[in-house]
N, C-alpha and C positions, 0 to 999 in steps of 0.2 A: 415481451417487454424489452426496450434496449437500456441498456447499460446506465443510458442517463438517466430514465425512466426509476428505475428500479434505485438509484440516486436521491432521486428527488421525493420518493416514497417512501424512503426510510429518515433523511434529513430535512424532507417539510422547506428545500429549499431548489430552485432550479439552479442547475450546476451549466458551464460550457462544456462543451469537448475539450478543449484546452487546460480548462480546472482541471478536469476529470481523466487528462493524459498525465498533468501533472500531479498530481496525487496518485497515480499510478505509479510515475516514474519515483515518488517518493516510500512509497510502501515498498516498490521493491528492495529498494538500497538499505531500506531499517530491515528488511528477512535476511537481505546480506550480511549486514553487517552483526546482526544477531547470532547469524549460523559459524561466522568465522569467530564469534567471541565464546559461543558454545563448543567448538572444537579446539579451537588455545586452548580452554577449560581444561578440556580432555585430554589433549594431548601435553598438557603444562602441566598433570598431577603425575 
């Protein structure tokens, strides 16, 4: 199953490549931005 496939099977909807980079490229910046505000946490107590 490719990427898009396994996409389209979970949200019942067809997706582009280009959605599908771009939603990538957005998941990653929210685990970034997550992980730097979990260590300020940590490193700020």
């Amino acid at each position: 199953m490719t990427m898009e496939q396994i996409v389209t099977e979970l949200f019942g909807s067809h997706w582009t490549i280009e959605e599908l980079e771009g939603l990538e490229k957005s998941v990653k910046i929210l685990i970034e931005e997550d992980r730097k505000r979990r260590y300020q946490q940590r490193v700020g107590n």
